[in-house]
C-alpha angles and dihedrals in degrees: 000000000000116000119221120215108325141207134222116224096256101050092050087052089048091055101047090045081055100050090037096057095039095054096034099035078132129027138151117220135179128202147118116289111232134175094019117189122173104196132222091253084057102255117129112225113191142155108246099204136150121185093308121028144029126212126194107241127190122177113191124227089253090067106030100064086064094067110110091209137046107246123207141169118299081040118128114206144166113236125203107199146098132285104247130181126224104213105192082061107030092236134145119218145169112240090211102224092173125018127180127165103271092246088069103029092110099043089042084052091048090044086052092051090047094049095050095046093051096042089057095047085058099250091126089055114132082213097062094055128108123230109251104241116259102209108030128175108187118040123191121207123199102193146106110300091208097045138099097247099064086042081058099050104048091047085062091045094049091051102036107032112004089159084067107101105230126210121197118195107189115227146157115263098178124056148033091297100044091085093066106038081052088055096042080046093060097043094051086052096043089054088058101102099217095037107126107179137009127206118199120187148097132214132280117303135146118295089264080049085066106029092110090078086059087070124121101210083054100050090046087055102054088041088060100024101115097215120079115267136212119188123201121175138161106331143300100298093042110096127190150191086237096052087053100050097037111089094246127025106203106188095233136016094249082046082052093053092049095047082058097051105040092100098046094044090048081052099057105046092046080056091052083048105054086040092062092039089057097044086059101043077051096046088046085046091049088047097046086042086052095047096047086048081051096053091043085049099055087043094055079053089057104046085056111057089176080070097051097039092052098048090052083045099059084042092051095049088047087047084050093053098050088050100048086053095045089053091051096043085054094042082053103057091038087062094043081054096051097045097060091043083058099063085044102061094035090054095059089031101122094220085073094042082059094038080073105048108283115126116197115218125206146145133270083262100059097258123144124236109217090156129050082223090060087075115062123215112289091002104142118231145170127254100201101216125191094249101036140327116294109205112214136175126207112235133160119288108248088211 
């Protein structure tokens, strides 16, 4: 057999590389995620397959960070990107630029276009926004008036700013026919004299539960609308082309209230401030006021001894009295002691031992004689009468 031209391995692949990326630079397809990895640099590397084929997928970190959901496997998805080959392997593959769960893919692809065109006609431009009030006093709100959101919001306004008026303008926030009640909403409001802000929003959902606030006519009216707009819809990671247009996204509707009231609450409390700091300038003023008043007080006394001799004068004669009653009340008890002592004394005193009766004996030395045997035979002694001395001698009985 005779071979006509042929090609190395490596230059087919690279061919066919060549005629792949330059007729599939951008292609959408849809299939089940399988065998998901999301690698430690940050690029996703997964299988795209339905009942019949596989096909190698890669997404790159660059694209990836801008998914608003976590894929995994089981996911079906719908994938924007270019046919690719890996040589070395002699693989084709898809390098994923865009991915969003199937059910969204065409709404995802419609909120893409929308955001382009307006973007391009500046109404995304920071310059044409208007600064959000910073004391307001009436507030409208275009919401649901049996959703969370509004329940959030009052409950911040309440605590924060009760004095604020609140308007609330019922509307749908779900639904073919939500885009239009929430327009016809912020013109009633607009056309309210005194109306200083206007929040618009409603609380999380799925991306076709918000999709409301993807609508054109919308986005044109809070562009025009004269009055400041917040938009607040969904929550921090749901982003809208209303968020973009109004004058201030705020990531959810009580992050929209406080946003409101920042200024006024700031206000407040620099007012609280200055108030305490004045009440105790005024108290330190007061104090140093009283203590000057003291010190002229204690100089007038000075300069009027009178004054001074007459105070130490009263002290001195109240000083006298309580003497004078401390010295009786000791006298006193000093009486009542000796008198007792007294009694005591007389009662044990011998002349009144020998008033009733009793004679004392005793030698001519003192001595007292208590024995008969104390006294010898012819020795002289003394018998101590009441009335006088008696002298005795003791001599032999003649009986």
């Amino acid at each position: 057999m005779q071979f006509k031209k042929s090609f190395s391995v490596s230059e087919l692949t690279a061919q066919l590389k060549g005629l792949i990326e330059l007729n599939y630079s951008s292609v959408f397809v849809k299939g089940e995620i399988s065998n998901f990895t999301h690698h430690s640099s940050g690029h996703m590397y997964f299988t795209l397959k339905d009942k019949n084929s596989e096909l190698r997928a890669v997404m790159f970190k660059g694209s990836n960070s801008s998914i608003a959901f976590s894929p995994k496997s089981g996911d079906d998805v719908i994938i924007q990107g270019k046919l690719s080959v890996y040589e070395a392997r002699g693989q084709y593959q898809i390098i994923a630029q865009h991915m969003e769960p199937a059910g969204i893919g065409a709404l995802y692809l419609e909120f893409e276009k929308l955001k382009k065109r307006l973007q391009n006609e500046g109404l995304f431009d920071k310059l044409i926004k208007k600064n959000i009030p910073k004391y307001p006093s009436t507030i409208g709100i275009v919401t649901s008036k049996t959703g969370a959101a509004l329940r959030d919001m009052l409950i911040v306004f309440k605590r924060r700013a009760p004095q604020i008026k609140i308007l609330i303008r019922s509307a749908l926030v779900q639904g073919s026919d939500a885009p239009k009640d929430i327009v016809s909403g912020i013109k009633e409001l607009s056309a309210i004299n005194n109306i200083d802000l206007i929040i618009i929003g409603r609380g999380g959902g799925s991306f076709e539960d918000l999709w409301p606030f993807n609508n054109e006519n919308l986005a044109q009216e809070i562009s025009r609308c004269r009055v400041p707009i917040i938009s607040a819809v969904g929550h921090e990671t749901d982003i809208t082309i209303s968020d973009m247009v109004a004058d201030y996204r705020a990531p959810t509707p009580s992050a929209a209230a406080e946003v409101a009231t920042n200024h006024l609450v700031e206000a407040v409390q620099s007012i609280q401030n200055s108030h305490k700091r004045l009440i105790n300038i005024a108290m330190s003023r007061i104090s140093s006021l009283w203590q000057t008043f003291d010190n002229f007080s204690e100089r007038l006394v000075l300069q009027k001894p009178k004054n001074i001799f007459n105070q130490h004068k009263e002290k001195i004669a109240h000083l006298s009295k309580a003497l004078n009653m401390s010295l009786m009340r000791m006298i006193s008890l000093k009486h009542s002691t000796f008198s007792n002592l007294k009694t005591k004394l007389e009662a044990l005193s011998p002349s009144n031992t020998l008033d009733r009766g009793y004679s004392i004996a005793y030698k001519e030395d003192r001595s007292i004689i208590r024995s008969p045997d104390d006294v010898k035979l012819g020795e002289s002694f003394i018998v101590k009468l009441a009335k006088g001395d008696l002298p005795a001698k003791k001599e032999i009985s003649k009986n």
